[in-house]
N, C-alpha and C positions, 0 to 999 in steps of 0.2 A: 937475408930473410928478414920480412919487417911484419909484425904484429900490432896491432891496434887495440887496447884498451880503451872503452867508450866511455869508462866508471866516470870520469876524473873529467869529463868535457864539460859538462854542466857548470862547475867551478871555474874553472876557466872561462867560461863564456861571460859569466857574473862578475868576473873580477876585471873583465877587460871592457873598460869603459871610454878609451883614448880613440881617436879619429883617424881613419887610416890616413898614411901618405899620399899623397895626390899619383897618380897613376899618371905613364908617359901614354900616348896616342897606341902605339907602336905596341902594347905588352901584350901578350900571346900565352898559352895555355904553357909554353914553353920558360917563360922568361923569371928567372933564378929570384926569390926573397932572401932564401937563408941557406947556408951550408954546412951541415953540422959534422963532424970527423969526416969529410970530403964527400960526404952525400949531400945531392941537392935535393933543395925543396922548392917548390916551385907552384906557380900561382894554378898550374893544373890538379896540384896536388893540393891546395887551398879550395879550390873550388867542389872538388867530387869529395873533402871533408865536411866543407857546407853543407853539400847535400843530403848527409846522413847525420845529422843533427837531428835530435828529437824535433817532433812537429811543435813544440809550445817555443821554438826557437827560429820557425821558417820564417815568420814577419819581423823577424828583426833585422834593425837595420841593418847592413853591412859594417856602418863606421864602428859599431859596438862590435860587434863580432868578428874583425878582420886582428887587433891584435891577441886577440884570446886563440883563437884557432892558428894563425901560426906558433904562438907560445906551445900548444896541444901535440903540433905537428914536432917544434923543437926536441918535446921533451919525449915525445914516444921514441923518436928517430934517436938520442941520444943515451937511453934506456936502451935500445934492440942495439946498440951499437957494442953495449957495456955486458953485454953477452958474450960477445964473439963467438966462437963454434959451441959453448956450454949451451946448446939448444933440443929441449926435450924431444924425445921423436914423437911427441903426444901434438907438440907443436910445428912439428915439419908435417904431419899428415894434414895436421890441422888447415895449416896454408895450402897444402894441395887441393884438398876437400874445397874450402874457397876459392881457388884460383879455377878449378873448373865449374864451380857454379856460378861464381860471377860473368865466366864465358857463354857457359847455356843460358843462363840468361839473357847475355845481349844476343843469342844466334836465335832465340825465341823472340826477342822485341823487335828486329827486323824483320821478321816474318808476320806478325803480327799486326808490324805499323802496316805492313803492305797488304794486309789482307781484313783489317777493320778501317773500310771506308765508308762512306756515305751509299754509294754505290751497294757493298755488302749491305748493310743495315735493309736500306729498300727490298733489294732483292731478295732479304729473307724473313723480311715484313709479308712481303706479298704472298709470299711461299706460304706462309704461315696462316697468314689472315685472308687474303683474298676468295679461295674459296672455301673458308671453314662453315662450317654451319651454324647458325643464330645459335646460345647457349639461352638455357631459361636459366633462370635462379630464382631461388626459392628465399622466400621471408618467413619465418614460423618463430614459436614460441615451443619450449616443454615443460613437464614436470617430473621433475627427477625423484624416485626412491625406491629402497631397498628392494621390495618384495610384489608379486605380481599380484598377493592380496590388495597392497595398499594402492596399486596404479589401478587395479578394479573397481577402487571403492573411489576415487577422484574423478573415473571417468562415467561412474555412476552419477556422481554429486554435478559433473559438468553436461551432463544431459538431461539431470533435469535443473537446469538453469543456471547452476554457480558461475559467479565472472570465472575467469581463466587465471587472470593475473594474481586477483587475489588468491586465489588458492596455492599460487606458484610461489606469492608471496609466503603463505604461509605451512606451503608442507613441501615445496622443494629443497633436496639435500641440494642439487646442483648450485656452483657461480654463479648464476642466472637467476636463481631464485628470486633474492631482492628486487630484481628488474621485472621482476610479471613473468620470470621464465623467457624472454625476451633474447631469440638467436640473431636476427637482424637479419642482411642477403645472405647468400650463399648459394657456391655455383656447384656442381657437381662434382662428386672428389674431395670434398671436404671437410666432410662427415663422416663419420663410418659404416659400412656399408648397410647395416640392420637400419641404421636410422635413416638413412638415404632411400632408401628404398621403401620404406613408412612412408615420409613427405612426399614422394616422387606419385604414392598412388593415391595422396589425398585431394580434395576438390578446394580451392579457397574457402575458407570458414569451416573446413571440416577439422571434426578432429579422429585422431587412432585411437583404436586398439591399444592395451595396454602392447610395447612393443620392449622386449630384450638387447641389450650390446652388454657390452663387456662393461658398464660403466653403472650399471643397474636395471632399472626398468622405468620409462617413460614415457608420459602420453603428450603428444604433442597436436599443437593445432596448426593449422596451414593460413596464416595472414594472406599471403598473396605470390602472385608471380609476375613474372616481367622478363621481355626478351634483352639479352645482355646485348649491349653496343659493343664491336670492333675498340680495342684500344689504340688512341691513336701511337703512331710510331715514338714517339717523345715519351710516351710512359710505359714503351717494353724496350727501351734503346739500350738501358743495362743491360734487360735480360736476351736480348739479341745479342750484343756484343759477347757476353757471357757462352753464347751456346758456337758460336761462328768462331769466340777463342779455345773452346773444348774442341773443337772438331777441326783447326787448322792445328794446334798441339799434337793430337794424335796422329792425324797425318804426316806432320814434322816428324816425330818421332821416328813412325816405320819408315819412312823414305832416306833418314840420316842413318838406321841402323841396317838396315838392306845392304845399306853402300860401307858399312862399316865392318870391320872383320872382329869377333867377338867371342873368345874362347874363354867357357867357364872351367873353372878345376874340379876334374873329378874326385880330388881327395876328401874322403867325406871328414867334415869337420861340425864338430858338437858346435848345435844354435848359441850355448850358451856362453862361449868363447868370447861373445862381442859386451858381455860385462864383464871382462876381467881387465880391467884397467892396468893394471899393474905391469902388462906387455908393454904398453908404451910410455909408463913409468920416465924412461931414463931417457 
């Protein structure tokens, strides 16, 4: 059983500043560096250590980082060694716990590389976008405060003549205030529903009715509108991938447990069991 502490890589990485050995043609994920109380270590086990190095460590170069990370490798291998069977069961779960997530994970990244391609992406662009309908969004401005007195007496003072902004400027409670009360676009869905529904039935340059949300009371004006463009595919490719990886996950899911045989225990057992540390204590 081998355990990894990551505290102590960072030191080691700093402290190892010498240039690796020159490498034969011939060396393989397989082929031996070091052998510590007859466990090998090996350049596979060098490599997938590299990988889990903090990011402020990915651009460095290798010659810096190859004798630090077998030194890492030395010393943990030789510490788990200096255990021998004195091993916590807090630490045997522990490694079970990872040795099956490290496997669901790679049985998810296979499936995953095969199902986020280029191919996907288009086909659930088109699905998406092709036929949706034009979005409008809306541009407005508000003025935010406490009471439906005082959004009556702003929207008095803005019919008969007050600029907007100034006033935003100087009696909105809102974020916005400083700005002329100034919301910028916005598509639908992103506001809340009392104020969505204000904007949605003003005319450009109009302004509301003192109008309530949960946020206060506000009288808003409607700058303008404008029909929203299709995004192209390169700035929803995250969020496609993101939706095509939610929905091949759950698929994966039911299809691996379908075919899997899965008995829970009926013994009822108190939730709070799973803070008692002290079971696996020893």
């Amino acid at each position: 059983m081998r355990t990894t502490n990551k505290t102590w890589v960072a030191g080691l990485i700093i402290a190892a500043c010498a240039a690796a050995p020159a490498l034969a043609e011939d060396v393989t994920a397989d082929t031996v560096v070091a052998t510590v109380g007859g466990t090998e270590i090996t350049v596979g086990h060098m490599i997938v250590a590299r990988t889990a190095l903090p990011a402020q460590y990915q651009q460095v170069e290798a010659s810096l980082l190859f004798e630090g990370i077998l030194d890492q490798l030395v010393q943990q291998n030789a510490l788990a060694l200096s255990l021998g069977d004195d091993v916590t069961r807090a630490t045997e779960l522990s490694i079970d716990n990872q040795t099956s997530g490290l496997l669901a994970g790679e049985a998810l990244g296979k499936v995953l590389k095969e199902a986020i391609t280029e191919e996907a992406l288009a086909a659930a662009y088109s699905a998406k976008f092709d036929d949706a309908d034009p979005e409008t969004e809306y541009h407005a401005a508000h003025i935010l405060v406490e009471t439906e007195e005082a959004a009556q007496e702003i929207k008095s003072e803005l019919d008969g003549g007050a600029d907007f902004a100034t006033l935003a400027k100087e009696k909105s409670t809102g974020p916005s205030g400083p700005n002329g009360g100034e919301l910028g676009w916005f598509g639908k869905g992103m506001m809340v529903p009392e104020f969505e529904a204000a904007v949605m039935a003003l005319e450009p340059g109009q302004v509301s009715d003192p109008v309530q949300t949960q946020f206060g009371w506000h009288v808003v004006v409607l700058n303008d509108t404008r029909v929203a463009e299709a995004p192209t595919i390169d700035e929803v490719r995250d969020e496609l991938a993101a939706e095509i990886e939610n929905k091949v996950v759950a698929e994966t899911l039911d299809e691996v447990l379908s075919k899997t045989e899965v008995v829970k225990s009926e013994v009822e057992i108190d939730p709070e069991v799973i803070n008692n540390i002290d079971l696996v204590a020893n």
